[in-house]
MOPAC internal coordinates of N, CA, C and O (Angstrom, degrees):
PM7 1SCF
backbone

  N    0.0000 0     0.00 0     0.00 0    0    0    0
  C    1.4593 1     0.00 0     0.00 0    1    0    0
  C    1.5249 1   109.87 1     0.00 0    2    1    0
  O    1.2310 1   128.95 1   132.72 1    3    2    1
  N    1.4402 1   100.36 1   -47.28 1    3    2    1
  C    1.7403 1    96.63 1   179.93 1    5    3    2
  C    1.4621 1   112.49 1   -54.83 1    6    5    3
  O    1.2310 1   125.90 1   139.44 1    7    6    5
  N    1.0517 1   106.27 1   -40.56 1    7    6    5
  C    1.9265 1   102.58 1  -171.27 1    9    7    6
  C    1.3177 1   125.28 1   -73.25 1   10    9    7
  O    1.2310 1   128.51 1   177.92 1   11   10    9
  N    1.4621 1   101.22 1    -2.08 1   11   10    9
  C    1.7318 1   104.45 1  -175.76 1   13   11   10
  C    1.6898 1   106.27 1  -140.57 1   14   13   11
  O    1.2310 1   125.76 1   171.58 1   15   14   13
  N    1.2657 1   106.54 1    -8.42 1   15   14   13
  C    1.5478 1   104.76 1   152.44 1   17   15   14
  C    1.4856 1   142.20 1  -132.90 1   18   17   15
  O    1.2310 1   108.98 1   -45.55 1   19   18   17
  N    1.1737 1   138.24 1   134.45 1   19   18   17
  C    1.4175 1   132.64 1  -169.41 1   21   19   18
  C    0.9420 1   105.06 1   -61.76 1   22   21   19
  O    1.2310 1   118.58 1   -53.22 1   23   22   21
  N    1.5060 1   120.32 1   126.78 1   23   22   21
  C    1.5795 1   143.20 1   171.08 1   25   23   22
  C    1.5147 1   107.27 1   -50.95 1   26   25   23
  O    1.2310 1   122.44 1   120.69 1   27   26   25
  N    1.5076 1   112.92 1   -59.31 1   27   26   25
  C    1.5415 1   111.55 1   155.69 1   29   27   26
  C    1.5544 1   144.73 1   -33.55 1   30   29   27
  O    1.2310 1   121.16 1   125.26 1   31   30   29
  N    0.9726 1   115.39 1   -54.74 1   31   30   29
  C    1.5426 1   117.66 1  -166.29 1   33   31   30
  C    1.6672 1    76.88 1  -122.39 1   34   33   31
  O    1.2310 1    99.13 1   156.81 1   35   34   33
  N    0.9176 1   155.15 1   -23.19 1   35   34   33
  C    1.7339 1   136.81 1  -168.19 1   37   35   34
  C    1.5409 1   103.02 1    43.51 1   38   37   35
  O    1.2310 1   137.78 1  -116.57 1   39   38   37
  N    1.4885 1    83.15 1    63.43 1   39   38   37
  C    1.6849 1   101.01 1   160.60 1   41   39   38
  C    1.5327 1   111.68 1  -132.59 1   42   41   39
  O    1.2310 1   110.50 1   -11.95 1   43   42   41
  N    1.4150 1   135.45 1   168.05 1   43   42   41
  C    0.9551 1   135.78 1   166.18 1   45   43   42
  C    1.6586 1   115.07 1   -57.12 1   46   45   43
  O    1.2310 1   128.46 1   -19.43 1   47   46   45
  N    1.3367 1   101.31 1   160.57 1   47   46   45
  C    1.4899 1   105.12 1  -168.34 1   49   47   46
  C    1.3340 1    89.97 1  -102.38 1   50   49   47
  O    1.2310 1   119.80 1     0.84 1   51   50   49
  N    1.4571 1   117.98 1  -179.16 1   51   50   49
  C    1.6975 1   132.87 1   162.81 1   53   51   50
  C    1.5371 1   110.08 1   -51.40 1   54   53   51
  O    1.2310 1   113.75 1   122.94 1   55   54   53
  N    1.0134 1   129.44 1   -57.06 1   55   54   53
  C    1.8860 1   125.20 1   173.04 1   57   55   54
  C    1.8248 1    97.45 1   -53.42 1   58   57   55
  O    1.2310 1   115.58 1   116.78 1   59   58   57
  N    1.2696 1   125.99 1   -63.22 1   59   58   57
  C    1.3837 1   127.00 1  -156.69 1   61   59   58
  C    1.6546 1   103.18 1   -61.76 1   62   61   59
  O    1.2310 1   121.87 1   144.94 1   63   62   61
  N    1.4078 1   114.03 1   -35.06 1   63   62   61
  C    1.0923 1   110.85 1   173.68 1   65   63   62
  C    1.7537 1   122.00 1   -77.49 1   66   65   63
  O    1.2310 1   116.58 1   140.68 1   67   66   65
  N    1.3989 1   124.10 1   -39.32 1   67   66   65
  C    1.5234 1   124.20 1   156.69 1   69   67   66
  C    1.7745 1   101.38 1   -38.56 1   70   69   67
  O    1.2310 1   120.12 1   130.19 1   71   70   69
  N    0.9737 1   117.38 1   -49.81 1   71   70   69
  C    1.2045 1   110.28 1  -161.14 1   73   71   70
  C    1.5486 1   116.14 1   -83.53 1   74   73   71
  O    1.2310 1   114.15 1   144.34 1   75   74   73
  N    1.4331 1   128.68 1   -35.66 1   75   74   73
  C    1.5149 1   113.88 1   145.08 1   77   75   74
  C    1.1154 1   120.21 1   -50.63 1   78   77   75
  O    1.2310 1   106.99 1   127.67 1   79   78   77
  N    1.3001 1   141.83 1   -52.33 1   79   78   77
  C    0.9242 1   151.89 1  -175.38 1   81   79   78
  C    1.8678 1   118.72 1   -36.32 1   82   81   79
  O    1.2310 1   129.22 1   117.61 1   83   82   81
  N    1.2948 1    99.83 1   -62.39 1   83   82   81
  C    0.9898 1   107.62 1   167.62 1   85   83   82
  C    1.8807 1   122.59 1   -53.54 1   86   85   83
  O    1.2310 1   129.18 1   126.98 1   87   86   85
  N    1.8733 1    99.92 1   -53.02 1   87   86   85
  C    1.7254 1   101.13 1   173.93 1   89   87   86
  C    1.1894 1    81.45 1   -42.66 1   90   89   87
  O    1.2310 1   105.58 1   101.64 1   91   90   89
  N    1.5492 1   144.34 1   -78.36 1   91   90   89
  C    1.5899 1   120.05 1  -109.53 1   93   91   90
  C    1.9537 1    91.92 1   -81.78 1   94   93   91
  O    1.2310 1   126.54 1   129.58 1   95   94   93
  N    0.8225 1   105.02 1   -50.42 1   95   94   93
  C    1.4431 1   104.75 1   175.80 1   97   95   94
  C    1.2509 1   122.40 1   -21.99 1   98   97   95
  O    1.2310 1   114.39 1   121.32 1   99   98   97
  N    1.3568 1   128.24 1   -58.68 1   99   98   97
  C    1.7175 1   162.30 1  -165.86 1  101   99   98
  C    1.3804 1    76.45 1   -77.60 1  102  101   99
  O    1.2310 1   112.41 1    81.28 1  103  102  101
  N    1.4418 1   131.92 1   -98.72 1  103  102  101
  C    1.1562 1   152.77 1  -171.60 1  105  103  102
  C    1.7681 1   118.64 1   -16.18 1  106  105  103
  O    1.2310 1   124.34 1   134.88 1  107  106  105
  N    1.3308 1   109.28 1   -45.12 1  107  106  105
  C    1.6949 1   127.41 1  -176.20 1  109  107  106
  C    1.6208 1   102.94 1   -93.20 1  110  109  107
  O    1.2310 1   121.80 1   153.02 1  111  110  109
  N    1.4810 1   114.16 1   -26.98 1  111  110  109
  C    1.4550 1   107.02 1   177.63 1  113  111  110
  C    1.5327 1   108.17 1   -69.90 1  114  113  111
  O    1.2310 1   133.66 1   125.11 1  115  114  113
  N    1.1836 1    91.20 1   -54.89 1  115  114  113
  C    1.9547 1   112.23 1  -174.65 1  117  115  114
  C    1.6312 1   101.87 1   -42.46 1  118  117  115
  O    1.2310 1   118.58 1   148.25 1  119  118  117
  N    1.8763 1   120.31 1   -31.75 1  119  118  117
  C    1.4247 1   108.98 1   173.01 1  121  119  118
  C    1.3742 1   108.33 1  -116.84 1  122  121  119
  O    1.2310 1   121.66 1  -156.79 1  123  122  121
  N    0.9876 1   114.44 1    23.21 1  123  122  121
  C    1.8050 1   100.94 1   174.71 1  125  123  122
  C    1.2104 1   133.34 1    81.43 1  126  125  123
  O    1.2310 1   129.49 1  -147.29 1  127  126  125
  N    1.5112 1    99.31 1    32.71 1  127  126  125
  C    1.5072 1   115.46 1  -150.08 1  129  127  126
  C    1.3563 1   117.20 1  -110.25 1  130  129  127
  O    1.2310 1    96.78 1     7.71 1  131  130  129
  N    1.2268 1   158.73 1  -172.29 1  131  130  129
  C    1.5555 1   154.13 1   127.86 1  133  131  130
  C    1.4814 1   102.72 1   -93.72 1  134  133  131
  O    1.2310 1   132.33 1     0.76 1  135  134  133
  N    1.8797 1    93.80 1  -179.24 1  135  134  133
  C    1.3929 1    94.62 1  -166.79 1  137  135  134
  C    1.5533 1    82.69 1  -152.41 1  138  137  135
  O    1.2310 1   126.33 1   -36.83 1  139  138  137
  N    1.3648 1   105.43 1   143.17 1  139  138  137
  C    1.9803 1    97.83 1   156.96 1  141  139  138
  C    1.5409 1   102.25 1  -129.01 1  142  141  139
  O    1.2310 1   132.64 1   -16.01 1  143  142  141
  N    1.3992 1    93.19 1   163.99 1  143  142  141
  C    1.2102 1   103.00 1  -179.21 1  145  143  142
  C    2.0408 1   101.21 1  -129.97 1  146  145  143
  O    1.2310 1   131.63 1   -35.67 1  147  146  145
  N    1.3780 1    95.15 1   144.33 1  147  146  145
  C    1.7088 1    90.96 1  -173.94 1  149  147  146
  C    1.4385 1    81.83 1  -118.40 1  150  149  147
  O    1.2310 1   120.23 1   -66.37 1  151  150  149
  N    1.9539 1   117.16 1   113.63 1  151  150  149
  C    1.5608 1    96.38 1   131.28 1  153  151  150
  C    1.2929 1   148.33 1   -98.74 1  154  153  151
  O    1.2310 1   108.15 1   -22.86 1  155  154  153
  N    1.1068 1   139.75 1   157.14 1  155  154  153
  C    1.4783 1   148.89 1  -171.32 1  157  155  154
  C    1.6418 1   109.00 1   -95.12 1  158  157  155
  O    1.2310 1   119.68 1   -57.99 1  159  158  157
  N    1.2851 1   118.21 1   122.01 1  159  158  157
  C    1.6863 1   115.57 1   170.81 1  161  159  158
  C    1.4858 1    90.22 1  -117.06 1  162  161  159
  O    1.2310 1   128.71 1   -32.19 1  163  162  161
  N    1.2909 1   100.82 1   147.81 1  163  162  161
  C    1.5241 1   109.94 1   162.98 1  165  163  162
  C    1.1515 1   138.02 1   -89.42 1  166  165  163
  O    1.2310 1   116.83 1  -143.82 1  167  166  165
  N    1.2399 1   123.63 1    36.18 1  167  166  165
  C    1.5161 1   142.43 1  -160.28 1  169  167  166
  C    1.8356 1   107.10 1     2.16 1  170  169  167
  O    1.2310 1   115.68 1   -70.66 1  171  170  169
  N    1.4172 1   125.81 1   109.34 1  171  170  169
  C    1.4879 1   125.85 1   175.92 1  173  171  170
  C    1.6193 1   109.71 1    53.42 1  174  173  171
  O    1.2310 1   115.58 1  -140.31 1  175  174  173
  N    1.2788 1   125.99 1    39.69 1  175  174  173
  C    1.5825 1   141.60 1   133.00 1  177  175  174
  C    1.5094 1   102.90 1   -13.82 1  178  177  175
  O    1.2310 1   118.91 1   123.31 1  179  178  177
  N    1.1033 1   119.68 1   -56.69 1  179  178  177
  C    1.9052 1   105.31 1  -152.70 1  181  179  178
  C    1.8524 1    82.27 1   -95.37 1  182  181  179
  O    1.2310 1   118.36 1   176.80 1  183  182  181
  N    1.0576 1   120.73 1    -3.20 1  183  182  181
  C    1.9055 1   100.07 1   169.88 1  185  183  182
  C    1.4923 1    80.38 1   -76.42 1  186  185  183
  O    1.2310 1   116.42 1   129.38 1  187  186  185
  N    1.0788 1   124.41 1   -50.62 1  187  186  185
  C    2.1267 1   103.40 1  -155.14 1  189  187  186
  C    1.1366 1    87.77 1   -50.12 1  190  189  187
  O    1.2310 1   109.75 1   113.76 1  191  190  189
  N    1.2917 1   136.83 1   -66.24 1  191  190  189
  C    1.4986 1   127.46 1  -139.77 1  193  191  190
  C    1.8554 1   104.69 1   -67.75 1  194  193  191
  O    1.2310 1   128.78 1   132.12 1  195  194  193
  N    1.2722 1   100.69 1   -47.88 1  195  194  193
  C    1.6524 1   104.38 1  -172.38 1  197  195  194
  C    1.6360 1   103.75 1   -68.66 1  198  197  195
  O    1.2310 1   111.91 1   148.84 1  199  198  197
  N    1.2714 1   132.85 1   -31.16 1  199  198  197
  C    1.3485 1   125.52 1   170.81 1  201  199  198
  C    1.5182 1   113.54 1   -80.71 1  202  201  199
  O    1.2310 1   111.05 1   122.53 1  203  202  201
  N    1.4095 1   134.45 1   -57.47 1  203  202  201
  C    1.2462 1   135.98 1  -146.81 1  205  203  202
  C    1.7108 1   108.48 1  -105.13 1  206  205  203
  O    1.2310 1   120.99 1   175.08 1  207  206  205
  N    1.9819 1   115.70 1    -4.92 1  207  206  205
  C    1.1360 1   106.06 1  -165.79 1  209  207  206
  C    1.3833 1   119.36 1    90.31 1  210  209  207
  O    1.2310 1   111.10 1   -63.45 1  211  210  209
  N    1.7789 1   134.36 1   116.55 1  211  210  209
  C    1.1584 1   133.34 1   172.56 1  213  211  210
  C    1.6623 1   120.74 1   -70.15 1  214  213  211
  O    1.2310 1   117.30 1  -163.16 1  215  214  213
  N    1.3801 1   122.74 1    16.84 1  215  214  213
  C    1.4716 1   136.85 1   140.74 1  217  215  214
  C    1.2362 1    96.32 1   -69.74 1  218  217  215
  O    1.2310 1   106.58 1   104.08 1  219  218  217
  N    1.5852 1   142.56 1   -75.92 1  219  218  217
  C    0.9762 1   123.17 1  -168.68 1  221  219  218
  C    1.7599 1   144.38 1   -70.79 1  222  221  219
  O    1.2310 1   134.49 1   164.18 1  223  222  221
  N    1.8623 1    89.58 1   -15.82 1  223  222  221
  C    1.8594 1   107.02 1   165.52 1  225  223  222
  C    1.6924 1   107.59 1   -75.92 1  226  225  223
  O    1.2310 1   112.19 1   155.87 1  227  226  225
  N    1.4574 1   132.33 1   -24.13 1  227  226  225
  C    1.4434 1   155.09 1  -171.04 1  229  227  226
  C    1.5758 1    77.78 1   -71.39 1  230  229  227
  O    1.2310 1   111.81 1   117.91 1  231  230  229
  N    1.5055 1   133.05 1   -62.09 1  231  230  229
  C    1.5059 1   109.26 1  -159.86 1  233  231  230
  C    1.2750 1   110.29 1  -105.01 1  234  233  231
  O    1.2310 1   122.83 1  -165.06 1  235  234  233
  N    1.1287 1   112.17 1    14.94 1  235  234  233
  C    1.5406 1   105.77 1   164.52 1  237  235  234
  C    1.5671 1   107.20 1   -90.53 1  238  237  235
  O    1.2310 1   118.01 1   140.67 1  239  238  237
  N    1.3409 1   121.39 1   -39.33 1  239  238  237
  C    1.4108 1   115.16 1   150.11 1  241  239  238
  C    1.2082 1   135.95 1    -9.13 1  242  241  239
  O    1.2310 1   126.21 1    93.62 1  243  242  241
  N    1.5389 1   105.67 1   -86.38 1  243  242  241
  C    1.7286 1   139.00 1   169.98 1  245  243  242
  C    1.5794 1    82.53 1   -35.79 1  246  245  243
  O    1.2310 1   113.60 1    82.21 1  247  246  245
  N    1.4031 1   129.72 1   -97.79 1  247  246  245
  C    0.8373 1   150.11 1  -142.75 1  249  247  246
  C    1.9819 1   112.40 1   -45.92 1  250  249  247
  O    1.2310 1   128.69 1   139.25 1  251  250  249
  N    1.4148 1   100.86 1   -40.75 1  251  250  249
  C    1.4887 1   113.91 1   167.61 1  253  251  250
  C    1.6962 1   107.18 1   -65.37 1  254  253  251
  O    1.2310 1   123.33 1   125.59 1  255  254  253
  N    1.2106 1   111.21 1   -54.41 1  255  254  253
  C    1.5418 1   126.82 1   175.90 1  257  255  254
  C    1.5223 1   112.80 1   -46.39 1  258  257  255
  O    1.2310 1   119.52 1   137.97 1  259  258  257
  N    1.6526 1   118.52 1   -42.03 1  259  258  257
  C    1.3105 1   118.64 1  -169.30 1  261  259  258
  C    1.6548 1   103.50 1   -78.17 1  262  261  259
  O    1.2310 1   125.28 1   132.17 1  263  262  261
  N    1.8006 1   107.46 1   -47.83 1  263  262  261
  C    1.7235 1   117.52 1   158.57 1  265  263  262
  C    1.2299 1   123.08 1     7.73 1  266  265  263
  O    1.2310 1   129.57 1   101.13 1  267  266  265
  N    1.5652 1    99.17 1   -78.87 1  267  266  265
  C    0.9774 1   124.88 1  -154.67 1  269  267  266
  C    1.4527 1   112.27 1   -93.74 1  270  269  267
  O    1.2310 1   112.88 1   146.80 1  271  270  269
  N    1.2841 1   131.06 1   -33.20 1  271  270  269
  C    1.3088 1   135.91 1   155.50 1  273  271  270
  C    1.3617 1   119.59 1   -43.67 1  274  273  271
  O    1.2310 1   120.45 1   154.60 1  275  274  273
  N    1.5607 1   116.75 1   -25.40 1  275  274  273
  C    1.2134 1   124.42 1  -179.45 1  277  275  274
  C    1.0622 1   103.12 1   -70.40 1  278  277  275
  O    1.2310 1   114.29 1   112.12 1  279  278  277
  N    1.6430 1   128.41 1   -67.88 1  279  278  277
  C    1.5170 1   149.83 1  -144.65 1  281  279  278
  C    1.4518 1   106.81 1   -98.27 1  282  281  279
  O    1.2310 1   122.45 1  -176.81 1  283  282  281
  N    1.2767 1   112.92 1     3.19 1  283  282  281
  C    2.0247 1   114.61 1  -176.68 1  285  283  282
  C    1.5071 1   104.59 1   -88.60 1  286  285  283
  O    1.2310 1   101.55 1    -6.52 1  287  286  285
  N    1.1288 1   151.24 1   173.48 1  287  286  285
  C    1.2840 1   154.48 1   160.63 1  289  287  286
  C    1.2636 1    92.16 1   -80.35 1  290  289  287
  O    1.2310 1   130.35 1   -44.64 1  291  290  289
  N    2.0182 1    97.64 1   135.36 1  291  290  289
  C    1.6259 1    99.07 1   172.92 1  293  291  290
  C    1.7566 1   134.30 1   -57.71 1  294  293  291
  O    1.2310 1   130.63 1  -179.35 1  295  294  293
  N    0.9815 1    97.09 1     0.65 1  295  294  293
  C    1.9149 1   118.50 1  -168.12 1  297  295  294
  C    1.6153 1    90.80 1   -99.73 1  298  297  295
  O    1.2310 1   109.45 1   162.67 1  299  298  297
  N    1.8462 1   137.38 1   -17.33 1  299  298  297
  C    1.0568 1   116.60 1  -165.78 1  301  299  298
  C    1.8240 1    96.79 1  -102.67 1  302  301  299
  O    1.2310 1   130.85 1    -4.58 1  303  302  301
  N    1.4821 1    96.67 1   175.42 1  303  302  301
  C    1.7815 1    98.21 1  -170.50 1  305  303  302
  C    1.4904 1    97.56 1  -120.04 1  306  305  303
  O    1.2310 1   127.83 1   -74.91 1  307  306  305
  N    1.5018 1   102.53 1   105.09 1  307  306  305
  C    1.7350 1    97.17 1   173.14 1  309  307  306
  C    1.3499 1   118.07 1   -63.67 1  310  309  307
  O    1.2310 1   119.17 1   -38.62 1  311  310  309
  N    1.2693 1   119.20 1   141.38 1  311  310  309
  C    1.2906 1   126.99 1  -167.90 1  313  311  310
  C    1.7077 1   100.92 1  -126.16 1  314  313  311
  O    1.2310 1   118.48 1   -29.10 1  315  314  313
  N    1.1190 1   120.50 1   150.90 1  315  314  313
  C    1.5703 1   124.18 1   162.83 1  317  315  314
  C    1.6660 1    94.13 1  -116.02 1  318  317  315
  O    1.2310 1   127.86 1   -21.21 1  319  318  317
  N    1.3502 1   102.47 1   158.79 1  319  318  317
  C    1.4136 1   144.28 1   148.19 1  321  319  318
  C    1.4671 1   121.97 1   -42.10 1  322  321  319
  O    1.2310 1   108.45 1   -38.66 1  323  322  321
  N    1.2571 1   139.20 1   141.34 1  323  322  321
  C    1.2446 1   162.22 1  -170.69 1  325  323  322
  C    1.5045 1    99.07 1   -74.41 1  326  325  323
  O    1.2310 1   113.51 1   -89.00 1  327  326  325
  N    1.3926 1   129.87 1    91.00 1  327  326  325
  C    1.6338 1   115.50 1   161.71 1  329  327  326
  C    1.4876 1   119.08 1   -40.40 1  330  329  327
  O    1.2310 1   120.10 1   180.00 1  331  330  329

């Protein structure tokens, strides 16, 4: 679990995500399917951390992570972004 998901947000990491990524790819061709992908940038990320403390960039994370887990279709795989 540690190696393929962030302990933080309990999202997939950069490897865990290549690697869905790829199933769904393989997976949607094999039926004739499309695929989207939504990414997320955090517009000026390292001001939160350098102004407010990485306790407080740590829950803006979580907090984007939980977001979006809410509002994704249960069939989709929330993914975060590369710090």
């Amino acid at each position: 679990y540690l190696a393929r998901f962030d302990t933080l947000t309990k999202m997939p990491n950069r490897m865990q995500f290549q690697h869905l990524l790829h199933q769904a790819i393989t997976r949607n061709q094999r039926q004739g399917k499309g695929l989207a992908l939504l990414y997320v940038d955090v517009d000026d990320f390292k001001e939160v951390n350098d102004t407010f403390g990485h306790e407080t960039g740590d829950r803006v994370l979580e907090t984007l992570g939980e977001r979006l887990a809410r509002v994704l279709p249960r069939f989709a795989t929330p993914l975060r972004s590369v710090r």
